[in-house]
Residue frames as a rotation matrix with the C-alpha (Angstrom) as fourth column:
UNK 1
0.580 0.814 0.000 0.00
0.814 -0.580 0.000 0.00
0.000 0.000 -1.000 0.00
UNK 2
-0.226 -0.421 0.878 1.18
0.547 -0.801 -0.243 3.55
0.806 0.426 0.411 -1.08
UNK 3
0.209 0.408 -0.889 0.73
0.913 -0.407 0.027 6.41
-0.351 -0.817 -0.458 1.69
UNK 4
-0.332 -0.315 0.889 0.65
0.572 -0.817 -0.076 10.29
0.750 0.484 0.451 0.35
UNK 5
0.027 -0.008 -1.000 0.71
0.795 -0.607 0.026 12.86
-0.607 -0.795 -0.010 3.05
UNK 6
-0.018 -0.064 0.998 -0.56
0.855 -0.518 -0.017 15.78
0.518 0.853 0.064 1.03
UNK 7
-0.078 0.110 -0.991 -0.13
0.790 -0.600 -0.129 19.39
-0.609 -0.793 -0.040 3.14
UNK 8
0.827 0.411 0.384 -1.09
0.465 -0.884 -0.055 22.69
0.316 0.224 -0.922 2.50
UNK 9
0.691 -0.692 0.208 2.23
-0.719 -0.689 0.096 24.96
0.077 -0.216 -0.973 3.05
UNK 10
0.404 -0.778 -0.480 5.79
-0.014 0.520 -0.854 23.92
0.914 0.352 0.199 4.14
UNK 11
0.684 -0.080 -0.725 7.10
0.728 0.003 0.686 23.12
-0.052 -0.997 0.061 7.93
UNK 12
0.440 -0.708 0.552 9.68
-0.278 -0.692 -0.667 26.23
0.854 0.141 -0.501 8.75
UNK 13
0.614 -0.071 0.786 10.41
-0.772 -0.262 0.580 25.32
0.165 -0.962 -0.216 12.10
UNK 14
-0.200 -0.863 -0.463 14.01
-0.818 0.407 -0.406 23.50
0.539 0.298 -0.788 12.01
UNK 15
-0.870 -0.415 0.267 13.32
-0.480 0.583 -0.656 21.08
0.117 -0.698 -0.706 14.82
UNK 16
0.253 0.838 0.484 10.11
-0.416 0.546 -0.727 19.98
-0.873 -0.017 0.487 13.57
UNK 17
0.676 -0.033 -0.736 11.41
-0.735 0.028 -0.677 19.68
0.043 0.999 -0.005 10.04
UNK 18
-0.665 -0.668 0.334 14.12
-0.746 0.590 -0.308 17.22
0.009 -0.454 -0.891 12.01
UNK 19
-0.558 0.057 0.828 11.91
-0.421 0.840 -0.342 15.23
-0.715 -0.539 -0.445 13.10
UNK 20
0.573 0.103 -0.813 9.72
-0.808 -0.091 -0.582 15.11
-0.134 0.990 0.031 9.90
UNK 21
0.480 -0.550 -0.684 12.64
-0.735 0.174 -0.656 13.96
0.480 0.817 -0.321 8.06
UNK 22
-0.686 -0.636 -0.353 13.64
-0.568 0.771 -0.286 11.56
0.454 0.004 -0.891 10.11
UNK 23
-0.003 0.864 0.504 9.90
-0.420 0.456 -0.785 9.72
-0.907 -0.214 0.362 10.56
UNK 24
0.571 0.130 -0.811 9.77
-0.803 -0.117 -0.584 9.84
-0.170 0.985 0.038 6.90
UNK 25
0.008 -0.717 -0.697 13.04
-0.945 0.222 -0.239 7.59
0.326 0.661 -0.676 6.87
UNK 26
-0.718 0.038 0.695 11.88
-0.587 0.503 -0.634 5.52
-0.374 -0.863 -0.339 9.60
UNK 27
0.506 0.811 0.294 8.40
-0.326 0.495 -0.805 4.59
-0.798 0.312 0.515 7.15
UNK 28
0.237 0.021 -0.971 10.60
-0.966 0.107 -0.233 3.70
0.099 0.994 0.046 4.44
UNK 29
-0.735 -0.415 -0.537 11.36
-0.550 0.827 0.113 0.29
0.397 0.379 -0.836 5.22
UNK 30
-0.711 0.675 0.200 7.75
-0.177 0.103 -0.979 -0.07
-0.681 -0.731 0.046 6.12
UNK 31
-0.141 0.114 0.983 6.23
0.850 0.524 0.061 1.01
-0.508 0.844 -0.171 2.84
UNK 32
-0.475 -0.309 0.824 6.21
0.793 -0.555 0.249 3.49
0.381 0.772 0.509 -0.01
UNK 33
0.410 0.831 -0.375 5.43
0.865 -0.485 -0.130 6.87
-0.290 -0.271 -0.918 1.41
UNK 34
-0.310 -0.086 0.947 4.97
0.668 -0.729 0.153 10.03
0.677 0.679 0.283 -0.50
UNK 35
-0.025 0.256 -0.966 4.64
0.793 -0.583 -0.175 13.87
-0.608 -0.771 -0.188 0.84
UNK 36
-0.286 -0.125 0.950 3.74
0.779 -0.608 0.154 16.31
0.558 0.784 0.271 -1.31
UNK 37
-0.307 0.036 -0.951 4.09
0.729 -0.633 -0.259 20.00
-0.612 -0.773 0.168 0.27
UNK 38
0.317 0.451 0.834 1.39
0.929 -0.326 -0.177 22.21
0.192 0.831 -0.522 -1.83
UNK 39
-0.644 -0.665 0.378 2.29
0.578 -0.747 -0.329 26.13
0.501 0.007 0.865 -1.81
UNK 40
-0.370 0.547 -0.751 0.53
0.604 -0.473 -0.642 28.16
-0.706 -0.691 -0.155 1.38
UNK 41
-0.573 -0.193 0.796 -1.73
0.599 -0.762 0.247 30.69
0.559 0.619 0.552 0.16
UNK 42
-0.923 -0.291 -0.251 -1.81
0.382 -0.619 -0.686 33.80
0.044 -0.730 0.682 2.09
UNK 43
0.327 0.943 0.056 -5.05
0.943 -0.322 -0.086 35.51
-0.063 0.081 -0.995 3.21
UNK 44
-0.512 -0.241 0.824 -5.71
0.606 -0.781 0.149 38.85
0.608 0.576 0.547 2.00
UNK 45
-0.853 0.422 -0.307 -7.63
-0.133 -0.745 -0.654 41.92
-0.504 -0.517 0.692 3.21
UNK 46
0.143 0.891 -0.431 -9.97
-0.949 -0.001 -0.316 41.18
-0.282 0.454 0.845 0.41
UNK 47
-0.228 0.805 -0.547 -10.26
-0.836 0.126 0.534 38.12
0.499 0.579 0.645 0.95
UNK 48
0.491 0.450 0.746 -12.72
-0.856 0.089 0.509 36.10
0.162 -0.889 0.429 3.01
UNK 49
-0.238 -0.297 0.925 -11.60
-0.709 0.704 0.044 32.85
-0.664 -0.645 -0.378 4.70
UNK 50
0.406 0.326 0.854 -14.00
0.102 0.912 -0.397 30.27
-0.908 0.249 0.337 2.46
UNK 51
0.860 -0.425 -0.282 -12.27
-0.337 -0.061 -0.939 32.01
0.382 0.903 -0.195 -0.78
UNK 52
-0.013 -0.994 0.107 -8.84
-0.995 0.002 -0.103 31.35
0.103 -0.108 -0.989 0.61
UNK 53
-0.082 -0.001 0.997 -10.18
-0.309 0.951 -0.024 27.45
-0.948 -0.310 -0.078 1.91
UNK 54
0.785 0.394 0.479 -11.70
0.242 0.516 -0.822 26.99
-0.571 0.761 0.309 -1.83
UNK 55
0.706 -0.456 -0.542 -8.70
-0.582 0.062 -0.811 27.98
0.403 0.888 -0.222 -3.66
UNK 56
-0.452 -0.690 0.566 -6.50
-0.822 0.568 0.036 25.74
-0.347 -0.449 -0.823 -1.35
UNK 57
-0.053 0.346 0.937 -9.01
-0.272 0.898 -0.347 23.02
-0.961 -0.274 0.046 -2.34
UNK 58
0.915 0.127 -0.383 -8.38
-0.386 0.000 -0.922 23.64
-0.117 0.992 0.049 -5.84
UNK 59
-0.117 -0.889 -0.443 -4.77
-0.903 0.281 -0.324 22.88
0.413 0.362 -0.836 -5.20
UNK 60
-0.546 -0.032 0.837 -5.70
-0.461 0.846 -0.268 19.53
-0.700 -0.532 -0.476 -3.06
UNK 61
0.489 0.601 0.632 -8.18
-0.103 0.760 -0.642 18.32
-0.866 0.249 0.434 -5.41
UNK 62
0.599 -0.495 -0.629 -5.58
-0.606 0.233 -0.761 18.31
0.523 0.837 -0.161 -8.40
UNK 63
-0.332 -0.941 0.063 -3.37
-0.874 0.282 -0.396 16.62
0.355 -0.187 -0.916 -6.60
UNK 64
-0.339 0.545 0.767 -6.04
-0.358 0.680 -0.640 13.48
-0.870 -0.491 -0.036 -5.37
UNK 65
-0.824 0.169 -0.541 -6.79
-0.558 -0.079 0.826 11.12
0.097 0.982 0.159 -8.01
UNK 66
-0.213 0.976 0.039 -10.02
-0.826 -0.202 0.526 9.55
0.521 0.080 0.850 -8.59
UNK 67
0.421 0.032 -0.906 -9.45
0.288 0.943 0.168 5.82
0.860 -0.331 0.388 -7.07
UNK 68
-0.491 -0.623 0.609 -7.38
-0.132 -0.637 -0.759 7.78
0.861 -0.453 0.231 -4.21
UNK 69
0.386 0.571 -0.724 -9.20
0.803 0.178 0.569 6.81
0.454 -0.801 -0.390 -0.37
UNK 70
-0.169 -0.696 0.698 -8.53
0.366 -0.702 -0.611 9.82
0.915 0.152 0.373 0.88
UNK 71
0.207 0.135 -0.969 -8.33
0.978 -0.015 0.207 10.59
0.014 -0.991 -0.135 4.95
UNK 72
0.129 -0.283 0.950 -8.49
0.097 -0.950 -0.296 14.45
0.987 0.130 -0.095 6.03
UNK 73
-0.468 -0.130 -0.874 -6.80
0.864 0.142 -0.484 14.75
0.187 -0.981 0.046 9.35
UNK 74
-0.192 0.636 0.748 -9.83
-0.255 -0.768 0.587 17.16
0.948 -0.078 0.310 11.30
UNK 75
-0.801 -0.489 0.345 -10.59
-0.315 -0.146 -0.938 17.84
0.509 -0.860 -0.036 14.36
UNK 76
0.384 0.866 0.320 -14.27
-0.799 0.486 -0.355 16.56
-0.463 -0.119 0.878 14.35
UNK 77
-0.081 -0.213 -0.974 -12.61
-0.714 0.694 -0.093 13.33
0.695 0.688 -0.209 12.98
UNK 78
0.748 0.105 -0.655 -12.48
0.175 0.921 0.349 10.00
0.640 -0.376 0.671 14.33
UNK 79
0.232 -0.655 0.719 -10.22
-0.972 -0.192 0.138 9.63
0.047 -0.730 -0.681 17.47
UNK 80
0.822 -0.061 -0.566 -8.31
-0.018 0.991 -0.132 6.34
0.569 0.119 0.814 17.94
UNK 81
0.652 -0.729 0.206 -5.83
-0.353 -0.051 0.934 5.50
-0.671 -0.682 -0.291 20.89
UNK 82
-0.120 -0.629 -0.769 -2.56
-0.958 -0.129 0.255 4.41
-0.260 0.767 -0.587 18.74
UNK 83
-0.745 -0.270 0.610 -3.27
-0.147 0.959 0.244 0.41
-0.650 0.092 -0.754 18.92
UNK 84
0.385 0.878 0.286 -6.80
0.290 0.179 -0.940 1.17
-0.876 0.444 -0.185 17.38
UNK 85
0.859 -0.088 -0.505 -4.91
-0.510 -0.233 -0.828 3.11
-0.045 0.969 -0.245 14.18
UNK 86
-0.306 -0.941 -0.147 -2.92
-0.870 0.213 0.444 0.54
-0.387 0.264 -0.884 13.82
UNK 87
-0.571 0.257 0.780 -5.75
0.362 0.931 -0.042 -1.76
-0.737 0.258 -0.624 13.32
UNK 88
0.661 0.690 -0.294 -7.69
0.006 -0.397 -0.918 0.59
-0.750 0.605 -0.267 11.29
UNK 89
0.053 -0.754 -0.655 -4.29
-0.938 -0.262 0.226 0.93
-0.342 0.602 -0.721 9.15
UNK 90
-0.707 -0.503 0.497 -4.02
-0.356 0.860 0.365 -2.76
-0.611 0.081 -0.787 9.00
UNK 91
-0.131 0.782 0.609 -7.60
0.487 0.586 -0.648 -3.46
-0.864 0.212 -0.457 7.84
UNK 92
0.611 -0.005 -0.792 -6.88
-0.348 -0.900 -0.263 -0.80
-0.711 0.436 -0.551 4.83
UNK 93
-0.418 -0.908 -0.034 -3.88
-0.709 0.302 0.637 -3.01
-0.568 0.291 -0.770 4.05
UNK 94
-0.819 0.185 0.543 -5.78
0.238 0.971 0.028 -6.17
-0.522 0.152 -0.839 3.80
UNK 95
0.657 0.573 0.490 -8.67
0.490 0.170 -0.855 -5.07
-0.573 0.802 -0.169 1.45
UNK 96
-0.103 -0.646 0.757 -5.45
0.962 0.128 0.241 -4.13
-0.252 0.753 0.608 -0.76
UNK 97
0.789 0.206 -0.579 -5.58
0.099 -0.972 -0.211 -0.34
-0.606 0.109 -0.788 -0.93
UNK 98
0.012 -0.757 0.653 -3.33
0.797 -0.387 -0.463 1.03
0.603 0.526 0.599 -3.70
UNK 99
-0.603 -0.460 0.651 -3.09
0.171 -0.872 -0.458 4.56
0.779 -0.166 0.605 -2.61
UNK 100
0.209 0.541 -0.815 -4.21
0.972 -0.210 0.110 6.08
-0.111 -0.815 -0.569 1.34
UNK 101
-0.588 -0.568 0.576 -3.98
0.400 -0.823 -0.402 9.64
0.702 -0.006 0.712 1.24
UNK 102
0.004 -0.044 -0.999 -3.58
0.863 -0.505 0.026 11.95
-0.506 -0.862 0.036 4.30
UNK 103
0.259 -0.071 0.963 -4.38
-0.119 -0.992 -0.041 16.01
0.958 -0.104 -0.266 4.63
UNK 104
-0.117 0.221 -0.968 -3.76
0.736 -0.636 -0.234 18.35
-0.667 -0.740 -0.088 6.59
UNK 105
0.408 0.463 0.787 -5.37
0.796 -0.603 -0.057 21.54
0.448 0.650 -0.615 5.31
UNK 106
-0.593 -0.392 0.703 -4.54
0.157 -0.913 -0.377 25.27
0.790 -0.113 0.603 5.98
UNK 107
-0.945 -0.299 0.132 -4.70
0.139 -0.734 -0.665 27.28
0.295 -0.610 0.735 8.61
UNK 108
-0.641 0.766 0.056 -8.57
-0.707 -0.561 -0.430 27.49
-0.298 -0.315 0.901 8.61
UNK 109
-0.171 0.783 0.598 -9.72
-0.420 0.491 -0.763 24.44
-0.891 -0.382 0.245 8.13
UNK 110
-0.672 -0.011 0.740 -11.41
0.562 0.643 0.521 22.62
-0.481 0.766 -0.426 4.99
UNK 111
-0.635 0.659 -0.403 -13.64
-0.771 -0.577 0.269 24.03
-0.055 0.482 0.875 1.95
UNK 112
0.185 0.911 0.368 -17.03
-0.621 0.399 -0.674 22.04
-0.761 -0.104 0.640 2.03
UNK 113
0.588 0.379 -0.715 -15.57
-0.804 0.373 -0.464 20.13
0.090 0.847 0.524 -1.33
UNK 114
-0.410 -0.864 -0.292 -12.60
-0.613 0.498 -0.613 18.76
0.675 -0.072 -0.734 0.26
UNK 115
-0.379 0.403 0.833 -15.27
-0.756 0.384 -0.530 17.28
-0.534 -0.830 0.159 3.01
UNK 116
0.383 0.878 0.286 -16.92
-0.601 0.472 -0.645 15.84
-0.702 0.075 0.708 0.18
UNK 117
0.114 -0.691 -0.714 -13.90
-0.941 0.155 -0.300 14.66
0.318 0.706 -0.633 -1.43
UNK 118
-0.373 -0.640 0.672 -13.08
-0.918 0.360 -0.166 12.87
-0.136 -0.679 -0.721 1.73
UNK 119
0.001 0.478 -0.878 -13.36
-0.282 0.843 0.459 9.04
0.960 0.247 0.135 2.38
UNK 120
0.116 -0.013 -0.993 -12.81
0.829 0.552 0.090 9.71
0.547 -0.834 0.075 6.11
UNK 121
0.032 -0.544 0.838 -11.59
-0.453 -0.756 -0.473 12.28
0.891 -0.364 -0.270 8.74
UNK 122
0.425 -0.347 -0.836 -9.38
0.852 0.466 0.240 11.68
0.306 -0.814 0.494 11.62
UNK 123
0.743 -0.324 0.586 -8.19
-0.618 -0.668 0.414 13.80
0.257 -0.670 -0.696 14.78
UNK 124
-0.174 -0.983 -0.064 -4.99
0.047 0.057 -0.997 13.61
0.984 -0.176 0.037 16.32
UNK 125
-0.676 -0.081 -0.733 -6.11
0.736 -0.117 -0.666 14.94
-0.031 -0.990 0.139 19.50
UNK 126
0.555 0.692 -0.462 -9.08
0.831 -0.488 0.267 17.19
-0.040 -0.532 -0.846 21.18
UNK 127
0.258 -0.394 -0.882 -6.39
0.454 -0.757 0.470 19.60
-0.853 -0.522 -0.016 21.27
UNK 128
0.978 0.195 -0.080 -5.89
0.037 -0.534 -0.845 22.31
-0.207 0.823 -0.529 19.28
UNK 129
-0.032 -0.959 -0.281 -1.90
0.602 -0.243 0.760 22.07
-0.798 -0.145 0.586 17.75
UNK 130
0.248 -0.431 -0.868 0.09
-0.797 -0.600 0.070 24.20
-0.550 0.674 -0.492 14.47
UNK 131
0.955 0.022 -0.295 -0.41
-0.261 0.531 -0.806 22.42
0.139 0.847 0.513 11.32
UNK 132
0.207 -0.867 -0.454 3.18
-0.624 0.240 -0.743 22.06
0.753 0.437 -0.491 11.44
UNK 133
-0.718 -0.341 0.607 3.33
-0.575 0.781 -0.242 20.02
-0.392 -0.523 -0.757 14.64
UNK 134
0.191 0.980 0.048 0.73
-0.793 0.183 -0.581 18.06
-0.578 0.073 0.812 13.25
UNK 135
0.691 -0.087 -0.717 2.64
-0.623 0.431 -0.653 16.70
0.366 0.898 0.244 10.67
UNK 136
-0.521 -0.848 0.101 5.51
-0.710 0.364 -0.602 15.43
0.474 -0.386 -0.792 12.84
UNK 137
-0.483 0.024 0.875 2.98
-0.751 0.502 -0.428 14.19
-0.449 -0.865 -0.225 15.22
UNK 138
0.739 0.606 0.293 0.91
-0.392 0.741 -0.545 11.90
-0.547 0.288 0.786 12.26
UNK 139
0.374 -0.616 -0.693 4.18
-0.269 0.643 -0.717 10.41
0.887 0.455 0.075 11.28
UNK 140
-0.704 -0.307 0.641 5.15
-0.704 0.175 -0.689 9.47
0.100 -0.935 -0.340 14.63
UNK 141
0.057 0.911 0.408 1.85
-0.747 0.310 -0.588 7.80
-0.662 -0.271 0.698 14.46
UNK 142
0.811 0.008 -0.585 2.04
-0.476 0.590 -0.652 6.37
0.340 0.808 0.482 11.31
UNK 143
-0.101 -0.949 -0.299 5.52
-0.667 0.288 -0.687 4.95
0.738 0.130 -0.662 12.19
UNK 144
-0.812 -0.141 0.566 4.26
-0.522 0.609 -0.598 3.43
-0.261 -0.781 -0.568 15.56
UNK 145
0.163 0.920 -0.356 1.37
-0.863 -0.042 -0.504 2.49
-0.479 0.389 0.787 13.82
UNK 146
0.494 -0.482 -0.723 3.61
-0.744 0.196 -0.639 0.57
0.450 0.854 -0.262 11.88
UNK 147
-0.375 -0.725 0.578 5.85
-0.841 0.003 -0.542 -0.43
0.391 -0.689 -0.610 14.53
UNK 148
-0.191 0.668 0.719 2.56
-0.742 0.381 -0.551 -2.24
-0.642 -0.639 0.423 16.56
UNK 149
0.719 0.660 -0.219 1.68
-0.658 0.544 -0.520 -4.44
-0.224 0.518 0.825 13.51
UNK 150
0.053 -0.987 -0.148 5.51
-0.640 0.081 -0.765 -5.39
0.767 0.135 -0.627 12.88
UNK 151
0.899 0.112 -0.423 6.10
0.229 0.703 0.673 -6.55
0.373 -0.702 0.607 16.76
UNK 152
-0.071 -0.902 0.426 8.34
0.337 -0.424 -0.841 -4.13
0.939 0.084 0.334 17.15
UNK 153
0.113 -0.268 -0.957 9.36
0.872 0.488 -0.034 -3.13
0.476 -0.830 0.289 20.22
UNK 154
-0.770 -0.305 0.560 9.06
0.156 -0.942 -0.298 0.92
0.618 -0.142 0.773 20.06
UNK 155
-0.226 0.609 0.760 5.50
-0.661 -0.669 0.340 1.31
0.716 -0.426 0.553 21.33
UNK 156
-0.765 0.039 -0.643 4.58
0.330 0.881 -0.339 0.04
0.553 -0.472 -0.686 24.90
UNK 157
-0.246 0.913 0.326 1.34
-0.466 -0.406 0.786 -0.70
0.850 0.041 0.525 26.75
């Protein structure tokens, strides 16, 4: 199974981008994962939030192809302690997914097409974090995720 981690913007923060990059290397002998970092676009004075969400969702939906299952990490999403997404990951495997793709969206949230785009939504946490920890923390996930199905020995319970 393929994994694409599509984001809105680019991490700036050096010691998240660390850790990033070294999850990233940690899923490769796990299985094929892609990240594609789309280009932020800035809000304006003229203009409102849902214009800024809908042209971000013009760049996400070019990038999402049509067979594509496609998970938007949200905060009204599913919640799952880490052994449960590791079975929810596993049972994804086994009806043979070609491609899973992950969001995270901008700063403000989703346009109403990217909801309907979706084939899921998952939360990280009740709490509220900065897209950019976000990403570090759903590869951390994804990797122990990984880890738990393996019999590895990183996560304990």
């Amino acid at each position: 199974m393929n994994v694409r981690l599509i984001n809105i913007g680019k991490t700036t923060v050096p010691y998240l981008k660390e850790g990033e990059l070294e999850y990233e290397k940690r899923l490769k002998h796990y299985l094929k994962f892609e990240r594609i970092d789309l280009k932020e676009i800035k809000s304006s004075k003229n203009q409102s939030n849902e214009i800024l969400k809908k042209n971000e969702a013009e760049l996400l939906l070019k990038m999402i192809k049509p067979n594509d299952v496609v998970i938007i990490l949200d905060e009204k999403g599913d919640h799952y302690s880490s052994e449960d997404f590791s079975k929810w990951l596993n049972k994804k495997e086994i009806r043979g997914l070609k491609q899973l793709v992950f969001v995270i969206g901008g700063a403000y949230g989703f346009d109403k097409s990217i909801y309907d785009r979706s084939n899921e939504k998952l939360s990280i946490s009740k709490m509220t974090f900065s897209h950019q920890m976000i990403r570090l923390l759903f590869l951390e996930q994804l990797y122990r995720a990984k880890t738990i199905l393996s019999g590895e020995k990183y996560h304990h319970s």
